[in-house]
ZADO-1210 file (C-alpha; in nm, 4 decimals, padded with zeros to 6 digits):
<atoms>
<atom x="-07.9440" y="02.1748" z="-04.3185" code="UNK" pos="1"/>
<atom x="-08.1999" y="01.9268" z="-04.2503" code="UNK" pos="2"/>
<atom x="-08.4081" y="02.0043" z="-03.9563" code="UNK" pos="3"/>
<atom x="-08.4522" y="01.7659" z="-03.6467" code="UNK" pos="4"/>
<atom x="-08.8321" y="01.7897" z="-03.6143" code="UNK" pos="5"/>
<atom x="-08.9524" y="01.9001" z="-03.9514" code="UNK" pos="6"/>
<atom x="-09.3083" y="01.9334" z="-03.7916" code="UNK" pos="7"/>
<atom x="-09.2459" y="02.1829" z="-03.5728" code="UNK" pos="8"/>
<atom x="-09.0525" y="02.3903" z="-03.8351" code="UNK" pos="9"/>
<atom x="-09.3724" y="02.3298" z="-04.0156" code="UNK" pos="10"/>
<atom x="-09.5430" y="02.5093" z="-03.6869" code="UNK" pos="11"/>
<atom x="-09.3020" y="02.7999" z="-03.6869" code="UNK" pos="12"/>
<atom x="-09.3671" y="02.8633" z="-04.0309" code="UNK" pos="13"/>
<atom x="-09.7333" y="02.9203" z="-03.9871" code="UNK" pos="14"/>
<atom x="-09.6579" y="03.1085" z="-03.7067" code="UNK" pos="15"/>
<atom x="-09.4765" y="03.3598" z="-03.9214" code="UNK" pos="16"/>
<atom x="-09.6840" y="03.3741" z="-04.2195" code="UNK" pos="17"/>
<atom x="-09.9368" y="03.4812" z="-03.9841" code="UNK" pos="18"/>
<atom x="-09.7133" y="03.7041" z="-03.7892" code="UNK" pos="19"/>
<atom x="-09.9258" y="04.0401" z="-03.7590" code="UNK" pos="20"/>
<atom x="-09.6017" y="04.2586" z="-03.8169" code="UNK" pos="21"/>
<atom x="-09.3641" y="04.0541" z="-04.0555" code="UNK" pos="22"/>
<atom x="-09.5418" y="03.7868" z="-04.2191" code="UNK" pos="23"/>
<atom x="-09.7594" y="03.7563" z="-04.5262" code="UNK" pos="24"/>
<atom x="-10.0712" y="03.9666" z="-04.6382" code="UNK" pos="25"/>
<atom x="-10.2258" y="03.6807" z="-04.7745" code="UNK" pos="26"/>
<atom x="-10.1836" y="03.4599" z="-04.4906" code="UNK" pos="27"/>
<atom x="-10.2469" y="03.6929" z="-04.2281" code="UNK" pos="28"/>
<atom x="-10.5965" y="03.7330" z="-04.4108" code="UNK" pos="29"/>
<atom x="-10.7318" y="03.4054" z="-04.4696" code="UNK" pos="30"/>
<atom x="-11.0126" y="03.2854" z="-04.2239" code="UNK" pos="31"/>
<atom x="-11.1717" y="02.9044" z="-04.2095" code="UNK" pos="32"/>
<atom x="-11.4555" y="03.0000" z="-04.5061" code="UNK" pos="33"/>
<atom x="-11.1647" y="03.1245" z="-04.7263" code="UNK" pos="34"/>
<atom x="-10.9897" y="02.8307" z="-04.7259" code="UNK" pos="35"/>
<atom x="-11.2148" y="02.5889" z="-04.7862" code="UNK" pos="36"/>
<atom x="-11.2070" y="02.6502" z="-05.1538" code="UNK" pos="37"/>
<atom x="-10.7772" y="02.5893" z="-05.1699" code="UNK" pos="38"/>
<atom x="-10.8295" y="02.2554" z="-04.9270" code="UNK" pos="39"/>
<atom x="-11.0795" y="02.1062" z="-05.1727" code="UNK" pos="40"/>
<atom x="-10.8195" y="02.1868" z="-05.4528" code="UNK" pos="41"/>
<atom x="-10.5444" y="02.0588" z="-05.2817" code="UNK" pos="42"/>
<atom x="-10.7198" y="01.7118" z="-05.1637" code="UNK" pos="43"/>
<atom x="-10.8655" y="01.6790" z="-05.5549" code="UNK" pos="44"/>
<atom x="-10.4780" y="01.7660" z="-05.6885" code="UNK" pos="45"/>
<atom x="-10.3453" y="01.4730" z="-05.4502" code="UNK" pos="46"/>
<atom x="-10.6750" y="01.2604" z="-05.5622" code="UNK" pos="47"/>
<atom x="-10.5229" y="01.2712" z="-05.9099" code="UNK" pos="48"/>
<atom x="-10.1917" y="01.2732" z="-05.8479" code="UNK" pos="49"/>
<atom x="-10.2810" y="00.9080" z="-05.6855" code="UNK" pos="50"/>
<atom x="-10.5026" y="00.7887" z="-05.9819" code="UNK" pos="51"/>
<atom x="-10.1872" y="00.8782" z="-06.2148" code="UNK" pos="52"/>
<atom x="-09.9774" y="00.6512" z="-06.0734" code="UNK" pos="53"/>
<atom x="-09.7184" y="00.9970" z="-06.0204" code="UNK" pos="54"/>
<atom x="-09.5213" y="00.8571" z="-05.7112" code="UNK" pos="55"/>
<atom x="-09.2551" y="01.1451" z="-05.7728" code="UNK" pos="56"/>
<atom x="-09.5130" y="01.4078" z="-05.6611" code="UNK" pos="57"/>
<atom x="-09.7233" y="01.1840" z="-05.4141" code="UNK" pos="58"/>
<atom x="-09.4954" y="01.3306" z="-05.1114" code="UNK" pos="59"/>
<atom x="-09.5921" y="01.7394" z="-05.2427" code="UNK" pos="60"/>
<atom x="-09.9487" y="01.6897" z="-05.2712" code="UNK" pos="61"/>
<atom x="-09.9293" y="01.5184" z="-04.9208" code="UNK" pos="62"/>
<atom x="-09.7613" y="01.7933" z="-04.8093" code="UNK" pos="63"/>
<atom x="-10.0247" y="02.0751" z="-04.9579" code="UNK" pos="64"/>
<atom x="-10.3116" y="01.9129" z="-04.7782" code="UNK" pos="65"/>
<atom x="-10.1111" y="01.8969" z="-04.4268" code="UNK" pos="66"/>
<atom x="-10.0739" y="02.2453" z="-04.4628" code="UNK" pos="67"/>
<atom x="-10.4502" y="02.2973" z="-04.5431" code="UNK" pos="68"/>
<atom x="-10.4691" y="02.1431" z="-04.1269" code="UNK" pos="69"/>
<atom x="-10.1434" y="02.3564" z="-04.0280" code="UNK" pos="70"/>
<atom x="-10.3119" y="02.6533" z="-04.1440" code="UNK" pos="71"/>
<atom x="-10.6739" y="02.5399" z="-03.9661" code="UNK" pos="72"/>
<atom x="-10.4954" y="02.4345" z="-03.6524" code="UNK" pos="73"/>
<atom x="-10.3071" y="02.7791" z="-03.6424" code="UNK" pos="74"/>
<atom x="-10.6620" y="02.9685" z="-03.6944" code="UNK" pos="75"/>
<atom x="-10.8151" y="02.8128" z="-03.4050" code="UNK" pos="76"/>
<atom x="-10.4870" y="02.8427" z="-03.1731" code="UNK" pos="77"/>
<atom x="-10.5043" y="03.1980" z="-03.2327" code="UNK" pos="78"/>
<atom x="-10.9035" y="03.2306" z="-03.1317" code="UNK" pos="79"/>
<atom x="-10.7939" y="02.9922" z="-02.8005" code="UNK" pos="80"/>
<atom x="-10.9897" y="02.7069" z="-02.9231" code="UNK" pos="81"/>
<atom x="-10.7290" y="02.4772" z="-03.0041" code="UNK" pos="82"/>
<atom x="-10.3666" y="02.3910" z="-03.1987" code="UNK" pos="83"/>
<atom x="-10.2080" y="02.1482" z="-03.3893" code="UNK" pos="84"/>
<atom x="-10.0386" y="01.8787" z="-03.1470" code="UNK" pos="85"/>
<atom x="-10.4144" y="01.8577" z="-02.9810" code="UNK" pos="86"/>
<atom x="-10.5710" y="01.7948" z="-03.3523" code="UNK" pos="87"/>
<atom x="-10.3300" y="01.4973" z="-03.3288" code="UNK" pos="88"/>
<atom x="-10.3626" y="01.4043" z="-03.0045" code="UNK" pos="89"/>
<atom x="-10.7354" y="01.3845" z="-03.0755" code="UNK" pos="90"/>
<atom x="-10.7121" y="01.1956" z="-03.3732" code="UNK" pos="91"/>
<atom x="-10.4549" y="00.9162" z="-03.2048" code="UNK" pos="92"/>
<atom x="-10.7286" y="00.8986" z="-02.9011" code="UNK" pos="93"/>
<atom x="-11.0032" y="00.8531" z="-03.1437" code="UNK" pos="94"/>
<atom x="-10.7757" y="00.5713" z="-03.3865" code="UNK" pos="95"/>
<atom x="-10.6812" y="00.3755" z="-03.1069" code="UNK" pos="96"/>
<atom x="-11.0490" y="00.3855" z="-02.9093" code="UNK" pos="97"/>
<atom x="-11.1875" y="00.2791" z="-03.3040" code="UNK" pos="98"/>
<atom x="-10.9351" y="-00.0506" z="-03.2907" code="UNK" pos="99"/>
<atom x="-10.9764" y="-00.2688" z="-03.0413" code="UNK" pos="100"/>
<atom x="-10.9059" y="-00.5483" z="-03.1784" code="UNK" pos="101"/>
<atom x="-10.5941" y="-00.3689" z="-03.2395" code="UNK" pos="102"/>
<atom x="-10.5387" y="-00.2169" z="-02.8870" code="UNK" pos="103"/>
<atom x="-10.6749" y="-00.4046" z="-02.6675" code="UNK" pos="104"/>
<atom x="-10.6401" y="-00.2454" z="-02.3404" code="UNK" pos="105"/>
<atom x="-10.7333" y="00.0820" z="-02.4733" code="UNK" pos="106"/>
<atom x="-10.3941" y="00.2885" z="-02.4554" code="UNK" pos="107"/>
<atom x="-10.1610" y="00.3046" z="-02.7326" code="UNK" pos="108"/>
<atom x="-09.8488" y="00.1426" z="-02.6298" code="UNK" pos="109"/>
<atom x="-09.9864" y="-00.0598" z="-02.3265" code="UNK" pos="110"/>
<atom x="-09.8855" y="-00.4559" z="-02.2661" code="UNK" pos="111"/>
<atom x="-10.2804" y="-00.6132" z="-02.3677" code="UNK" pos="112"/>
<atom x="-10.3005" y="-00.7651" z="-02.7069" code="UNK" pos="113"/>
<atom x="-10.5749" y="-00.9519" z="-02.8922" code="UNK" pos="114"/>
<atom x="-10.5541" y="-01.2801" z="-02.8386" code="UNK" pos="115"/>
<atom x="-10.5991" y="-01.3312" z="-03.2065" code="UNK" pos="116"/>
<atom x="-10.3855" y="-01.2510" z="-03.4705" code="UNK" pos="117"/>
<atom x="-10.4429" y="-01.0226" z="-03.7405" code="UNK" pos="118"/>
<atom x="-10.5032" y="-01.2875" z="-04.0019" code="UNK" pos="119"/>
<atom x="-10.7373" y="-01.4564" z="-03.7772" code="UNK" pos="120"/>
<atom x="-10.9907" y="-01.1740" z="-03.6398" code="UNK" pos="121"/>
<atom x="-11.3456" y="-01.1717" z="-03.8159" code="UNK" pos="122"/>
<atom x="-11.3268" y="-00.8834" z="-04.0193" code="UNK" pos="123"/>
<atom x="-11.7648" y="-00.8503" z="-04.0181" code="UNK" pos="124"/>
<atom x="-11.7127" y="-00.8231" z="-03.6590" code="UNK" pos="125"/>
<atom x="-11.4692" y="-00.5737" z="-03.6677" code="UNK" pos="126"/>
<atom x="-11.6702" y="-00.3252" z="-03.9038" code="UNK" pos="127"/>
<atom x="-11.9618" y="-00.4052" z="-03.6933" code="UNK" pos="128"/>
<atom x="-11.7244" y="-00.2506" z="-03.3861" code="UNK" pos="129"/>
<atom x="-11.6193" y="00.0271" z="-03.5596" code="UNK" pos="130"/>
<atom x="-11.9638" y="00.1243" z="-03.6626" code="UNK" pos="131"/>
<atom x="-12.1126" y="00.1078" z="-03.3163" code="UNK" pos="132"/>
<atom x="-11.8348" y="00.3467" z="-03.1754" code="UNK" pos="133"/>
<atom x="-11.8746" y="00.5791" z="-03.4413" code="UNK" pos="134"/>
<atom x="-12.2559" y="00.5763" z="-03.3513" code="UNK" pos="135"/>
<atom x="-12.1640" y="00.6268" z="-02.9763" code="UNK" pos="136"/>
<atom x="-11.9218" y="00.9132" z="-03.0731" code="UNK" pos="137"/>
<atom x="-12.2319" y="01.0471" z="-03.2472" code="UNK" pos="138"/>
<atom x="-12.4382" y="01.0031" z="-02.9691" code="UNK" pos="139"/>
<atom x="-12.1793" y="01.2261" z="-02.7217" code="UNK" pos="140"/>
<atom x="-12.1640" y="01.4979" z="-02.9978" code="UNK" pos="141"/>
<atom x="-12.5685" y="01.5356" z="-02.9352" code="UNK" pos="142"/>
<atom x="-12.6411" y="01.3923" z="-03.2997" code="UNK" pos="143"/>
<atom x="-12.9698" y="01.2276" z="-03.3423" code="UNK" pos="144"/>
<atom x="-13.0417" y="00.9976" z="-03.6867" code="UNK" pos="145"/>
<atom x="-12.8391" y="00.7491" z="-03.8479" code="UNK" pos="146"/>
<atom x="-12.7342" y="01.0081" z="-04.1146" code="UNK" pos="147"/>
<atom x="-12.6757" y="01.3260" z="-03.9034" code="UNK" pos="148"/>
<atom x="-12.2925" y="01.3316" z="-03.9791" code="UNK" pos="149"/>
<atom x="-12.3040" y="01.2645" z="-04.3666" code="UNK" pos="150"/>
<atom x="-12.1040" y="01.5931" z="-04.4393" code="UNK" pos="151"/>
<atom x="-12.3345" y="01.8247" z="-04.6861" code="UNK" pos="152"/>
<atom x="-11.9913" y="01.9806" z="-04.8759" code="UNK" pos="153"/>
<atom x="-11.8982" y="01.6205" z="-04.9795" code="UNK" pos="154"/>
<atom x="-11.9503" y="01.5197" z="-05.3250" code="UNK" pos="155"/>
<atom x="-12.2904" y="01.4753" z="-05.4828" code="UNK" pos="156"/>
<atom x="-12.1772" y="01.0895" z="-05.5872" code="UNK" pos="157"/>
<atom x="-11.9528" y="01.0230" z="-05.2293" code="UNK" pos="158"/>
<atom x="-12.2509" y="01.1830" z="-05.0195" code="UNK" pos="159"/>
<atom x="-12.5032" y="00.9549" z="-05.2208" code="UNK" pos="160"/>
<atom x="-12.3167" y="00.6449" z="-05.1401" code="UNK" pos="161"/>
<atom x="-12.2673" y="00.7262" z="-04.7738" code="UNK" pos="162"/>
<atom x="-12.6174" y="00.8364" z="-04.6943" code="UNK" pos="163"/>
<atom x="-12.7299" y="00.5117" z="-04.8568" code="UNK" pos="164"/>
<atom x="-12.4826" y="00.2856" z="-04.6665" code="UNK" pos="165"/>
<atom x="-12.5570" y="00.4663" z="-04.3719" code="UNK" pos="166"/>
<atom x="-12.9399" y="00.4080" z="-04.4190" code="UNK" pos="167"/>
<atom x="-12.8634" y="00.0014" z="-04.4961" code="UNK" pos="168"/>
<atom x="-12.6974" y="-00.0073" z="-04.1845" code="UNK" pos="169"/>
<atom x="-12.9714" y="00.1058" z="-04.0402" code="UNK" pos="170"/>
<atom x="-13.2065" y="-00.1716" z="-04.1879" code="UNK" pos="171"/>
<atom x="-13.3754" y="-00.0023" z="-04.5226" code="UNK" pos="172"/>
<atom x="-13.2135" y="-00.1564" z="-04.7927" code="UNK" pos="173"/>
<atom x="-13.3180" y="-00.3916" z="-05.0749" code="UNK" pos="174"/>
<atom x="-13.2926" y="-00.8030" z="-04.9799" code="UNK" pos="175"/>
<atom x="-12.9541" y="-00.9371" z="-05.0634" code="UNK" pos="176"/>
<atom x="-12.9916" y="-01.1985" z="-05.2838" code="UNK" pos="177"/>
<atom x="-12.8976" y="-01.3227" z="-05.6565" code="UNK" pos="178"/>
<atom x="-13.1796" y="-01.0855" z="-05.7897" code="UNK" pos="179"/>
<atom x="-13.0272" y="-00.8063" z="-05.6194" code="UNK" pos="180"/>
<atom x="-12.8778" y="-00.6110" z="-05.9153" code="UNK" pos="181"/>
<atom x="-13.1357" y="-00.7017" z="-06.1495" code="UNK" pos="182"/>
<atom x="-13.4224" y="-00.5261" z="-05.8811" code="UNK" pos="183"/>
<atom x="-13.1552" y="-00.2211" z="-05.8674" code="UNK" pos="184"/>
<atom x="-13.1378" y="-00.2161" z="-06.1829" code="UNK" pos="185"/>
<atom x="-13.5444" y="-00.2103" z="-06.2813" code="UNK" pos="186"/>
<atom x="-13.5406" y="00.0869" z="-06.0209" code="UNK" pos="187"/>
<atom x="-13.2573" y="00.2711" z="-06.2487" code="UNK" pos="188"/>
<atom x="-13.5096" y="00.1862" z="-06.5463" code="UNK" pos="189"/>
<atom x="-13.8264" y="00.3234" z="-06.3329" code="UNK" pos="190"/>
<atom x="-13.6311" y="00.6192" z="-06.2938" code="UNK" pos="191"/>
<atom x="-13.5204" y="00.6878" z="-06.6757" code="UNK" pos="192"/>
<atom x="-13.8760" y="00.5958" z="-06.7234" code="UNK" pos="193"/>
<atom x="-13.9805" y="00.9256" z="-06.5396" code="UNK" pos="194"/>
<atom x="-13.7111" y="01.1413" z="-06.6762" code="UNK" pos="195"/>
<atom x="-13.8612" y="01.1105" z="-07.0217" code="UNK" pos="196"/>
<atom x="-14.1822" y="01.1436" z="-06.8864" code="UNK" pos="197"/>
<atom x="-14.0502" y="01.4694" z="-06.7379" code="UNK" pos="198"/>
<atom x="-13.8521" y="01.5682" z="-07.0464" code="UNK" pos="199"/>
<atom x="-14.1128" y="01.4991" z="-07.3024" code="UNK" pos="200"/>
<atom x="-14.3488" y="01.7180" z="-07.0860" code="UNK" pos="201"/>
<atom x="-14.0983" y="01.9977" z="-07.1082" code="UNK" pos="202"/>
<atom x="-14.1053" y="02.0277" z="-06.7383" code="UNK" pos="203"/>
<atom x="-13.7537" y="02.1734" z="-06.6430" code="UNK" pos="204"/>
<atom x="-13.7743" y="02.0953" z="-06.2635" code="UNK" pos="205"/>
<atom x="-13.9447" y="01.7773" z="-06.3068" code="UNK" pos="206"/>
<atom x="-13.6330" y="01.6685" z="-06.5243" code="UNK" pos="207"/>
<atom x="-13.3921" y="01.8173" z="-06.2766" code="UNK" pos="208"/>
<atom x="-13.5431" y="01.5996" z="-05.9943" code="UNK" pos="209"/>
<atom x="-13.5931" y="01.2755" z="-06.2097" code="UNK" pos="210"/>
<atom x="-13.1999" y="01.3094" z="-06.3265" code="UNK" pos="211"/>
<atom x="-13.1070" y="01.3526" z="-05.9590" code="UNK" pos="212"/>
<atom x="-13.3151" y="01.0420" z="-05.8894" code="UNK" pos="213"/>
<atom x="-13.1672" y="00.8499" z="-06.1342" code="UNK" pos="214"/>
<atom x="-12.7873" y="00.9219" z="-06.0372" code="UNK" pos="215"/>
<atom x="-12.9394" y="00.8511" z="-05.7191" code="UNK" pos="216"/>
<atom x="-13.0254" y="00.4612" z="-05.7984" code="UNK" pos="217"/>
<atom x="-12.7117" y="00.4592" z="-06.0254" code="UNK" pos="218"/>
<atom x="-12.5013" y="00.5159" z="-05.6934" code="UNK" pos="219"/>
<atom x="-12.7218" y="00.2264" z="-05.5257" code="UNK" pos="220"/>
<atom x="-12.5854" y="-00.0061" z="-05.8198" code="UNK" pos="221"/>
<atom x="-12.2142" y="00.0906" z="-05.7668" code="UNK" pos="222"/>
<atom x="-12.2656" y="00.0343" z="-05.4038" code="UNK" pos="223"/>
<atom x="-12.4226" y="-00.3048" z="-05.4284" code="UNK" pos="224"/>
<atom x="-12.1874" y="-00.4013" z="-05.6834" code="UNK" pos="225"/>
<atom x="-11.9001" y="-00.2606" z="-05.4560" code="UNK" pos="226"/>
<atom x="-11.7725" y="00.0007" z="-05.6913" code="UNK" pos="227"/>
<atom x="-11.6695" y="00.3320" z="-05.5966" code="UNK" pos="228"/>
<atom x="-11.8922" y="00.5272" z="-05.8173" code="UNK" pos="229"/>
<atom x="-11.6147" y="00.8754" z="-05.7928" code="UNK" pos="230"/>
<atom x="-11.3656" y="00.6591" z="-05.8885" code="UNK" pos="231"/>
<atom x="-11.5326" y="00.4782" z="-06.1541" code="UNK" pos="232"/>
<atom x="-11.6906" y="00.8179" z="-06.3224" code="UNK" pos="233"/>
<atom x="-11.3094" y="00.9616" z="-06.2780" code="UNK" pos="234"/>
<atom x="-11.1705" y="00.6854" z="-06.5162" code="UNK" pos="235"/>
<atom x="-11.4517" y="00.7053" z="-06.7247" code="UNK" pos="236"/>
<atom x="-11.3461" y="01.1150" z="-06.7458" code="UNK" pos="237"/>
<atom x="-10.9829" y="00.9938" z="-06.8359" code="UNK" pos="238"/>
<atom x="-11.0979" y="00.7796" z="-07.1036" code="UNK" pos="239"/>
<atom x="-11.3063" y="00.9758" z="-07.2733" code="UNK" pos="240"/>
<atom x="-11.0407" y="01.2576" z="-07.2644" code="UNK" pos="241"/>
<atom x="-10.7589" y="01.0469" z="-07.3692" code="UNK" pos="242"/>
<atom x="-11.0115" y="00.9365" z="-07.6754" code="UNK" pos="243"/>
<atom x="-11.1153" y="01.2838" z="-07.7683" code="UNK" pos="244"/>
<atom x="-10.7372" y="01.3861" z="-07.7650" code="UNK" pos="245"/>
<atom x="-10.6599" y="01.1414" z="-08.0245" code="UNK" pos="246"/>
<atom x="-10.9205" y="01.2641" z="-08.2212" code="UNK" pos="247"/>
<atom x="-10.7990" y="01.5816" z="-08.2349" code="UNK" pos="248"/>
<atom x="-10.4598" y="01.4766" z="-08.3015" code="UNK" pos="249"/>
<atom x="-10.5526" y="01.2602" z="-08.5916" code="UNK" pos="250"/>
<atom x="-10.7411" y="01.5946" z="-08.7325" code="UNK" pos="251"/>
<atom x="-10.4632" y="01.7983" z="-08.7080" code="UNK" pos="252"/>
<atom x="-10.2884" y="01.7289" z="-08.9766" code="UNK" pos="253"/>
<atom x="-10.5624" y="01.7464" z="-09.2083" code="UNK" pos="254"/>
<atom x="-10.5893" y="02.0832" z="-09.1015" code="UNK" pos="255"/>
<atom x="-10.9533" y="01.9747" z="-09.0268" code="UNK" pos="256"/>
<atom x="-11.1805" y="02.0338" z="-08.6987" code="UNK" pos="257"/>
<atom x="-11.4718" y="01.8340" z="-08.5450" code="UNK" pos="258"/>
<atom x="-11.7115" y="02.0818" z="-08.7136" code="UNK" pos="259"/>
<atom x="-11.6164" y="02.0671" z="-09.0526" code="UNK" pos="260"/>
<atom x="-11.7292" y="01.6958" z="-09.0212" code="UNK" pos="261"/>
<atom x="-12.0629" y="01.5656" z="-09.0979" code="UNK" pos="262"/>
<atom x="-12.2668" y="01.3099" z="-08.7889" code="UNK" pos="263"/>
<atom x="-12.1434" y="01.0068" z="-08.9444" code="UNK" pos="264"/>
<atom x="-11.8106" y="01.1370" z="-08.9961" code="UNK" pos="265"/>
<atom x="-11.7773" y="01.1973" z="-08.6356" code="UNK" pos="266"/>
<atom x="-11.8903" y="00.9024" z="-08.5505" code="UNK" pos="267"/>
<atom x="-11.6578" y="00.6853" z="-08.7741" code="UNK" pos="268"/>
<atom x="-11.3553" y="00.8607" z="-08.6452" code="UNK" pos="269"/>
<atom x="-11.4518" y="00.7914" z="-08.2470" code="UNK" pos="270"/>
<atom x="-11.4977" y="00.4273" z="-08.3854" code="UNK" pos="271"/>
<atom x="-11.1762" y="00.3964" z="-08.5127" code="UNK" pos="272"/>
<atom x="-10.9947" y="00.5973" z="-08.2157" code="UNK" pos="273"/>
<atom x="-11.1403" y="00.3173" z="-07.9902" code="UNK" pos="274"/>
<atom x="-10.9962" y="00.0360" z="-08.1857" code="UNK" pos="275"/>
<atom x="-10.6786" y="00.2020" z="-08.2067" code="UNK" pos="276"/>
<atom x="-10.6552" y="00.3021" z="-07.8237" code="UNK" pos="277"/>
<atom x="-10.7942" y="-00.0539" z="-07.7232" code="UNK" pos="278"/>
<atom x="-11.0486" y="-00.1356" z="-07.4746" code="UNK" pos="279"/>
<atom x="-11.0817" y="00.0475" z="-07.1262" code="UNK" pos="280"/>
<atom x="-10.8355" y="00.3317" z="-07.3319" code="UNK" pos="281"/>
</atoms>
């Protein structure tokens, strides 16, 4: 029987997994810290559920990270800090204060209305907006700096690419121009320049912070060029397992393995797995 708010059966089922008498051991002893690990999995699961295309199992993986804020939101209601409908209420408050150009009069279903239409508003200006309430929400939270939110538990590569969008917005980034991703991309050769420096030196922190560095102007590139640099090092992941598959495959039969063959062996059959794959496969 289908259920007439499935949210709040949602709610009730959270309540009784972390029922102190009858619900489950595992539940009842997770804490914020603990789950941090299983949210991360859950949000990379629906991250690659996305870049597969898999529709069919868009809706689970959708569900397994609303859980992840069930279960937080059921935590906190427990200590008296808060619960679920006011994580939502705070996020609708916050959505329609970020979109004015949306809302107009401030209130979610109130009469005012841009008197543009969608098609028609200045989408600089409205990126400009956004950016100068999130910098006034910053300011109420009692955080100083223009990079005092960047989460630290984000991804090396996402983290990179906020802290240096953060820090253009603030005024220190290179000169747009046409010579733009030729002067990023001397800095990426500076930097390689040091890591061999570093590595022919033997110095094992020296190459740790000169790779770092590098990665670091790498993400610069993929931001000035407007590519996602997670996304872009996720295909490149894909590809290269997809090619290394069909290397295997092909070796199979010949009861062979990749180290049975000689360098120039190896390197003929990743040659010819490319041309048979095709390019970007």
């Amino acid at each position: 029987m289908a259920a007439e708010n499935p949210v709040d059966d949602l709610l009730y089922l959270m309540a009784r997994l972390r029922d102190p008498v009858g619900g489950c051991d595992w539940d009842r002893g997770q804490d914020y810290r603990s789950l941090v690990a299983h949210t991360l999995e859950e949000c990379y699961e629906l991250v690659d559920t996305i870049e597969r295309g898999d529709v069919t199992h868009l809706g689970e993986e959708l569900g397994d990270v609303l859980f992840q804020v069930v279960f937080y939101s059921r935590l906190a209601e427990e200590a008296g800090h808060f619960d679920f409908p006011q994580v939502v209420a705070r996020l609708v408050d916050k959505l329609v204060r970020r979109h004015p150009h949306v809302f107009a009069d401030g209130t979610l279903r109130g009469g005012g209305a841009p008197a543009e239409g969608a098609a028609g508003r200045d989408q600089a200006a409205v990126r400009a907006r956004w950016e100068e309430i999130k910098r006034e929400e910053r300011q109420r939270k009692a955080l100083s700096g223009a990079l005092a939110d960047v989460p630290l538990a984000l991804p090396a590569l996402v983290r990179a690419r906020k802290l240096q969008a953060r820090a253009a917005r603030a005024g220190f980034d290179w000169q747009p121009g046409p010579g733009l991703v030729d002067a990023v991309g001397d800095k990426i050769a500076e930097e390689f320049a040091e890591l061999r420096q570093a590595a022919a030196a033997d110095d094992r922190a020296g190459m740790e912070e000169e790779l770092g560095d590098l990665l670091f102007s790498v993400v610069n590139l993929a931001r000035h060029l407007d590519i996602d640099p997670e996304t872009a090092l996720r295909r490149s992941n894909q590809k290269f397992e997809r090619r290394f598959n069909a290397m295997e495959a092909r070796l199979a039969p010949e009861g062979s393995s990749f180290d049975a063959l000689d360098e120039q062996q190896r390197d003929a059959l990743w040659q010819r797995v490319k041309r048979e794959l095709g390019p970007g496969s």
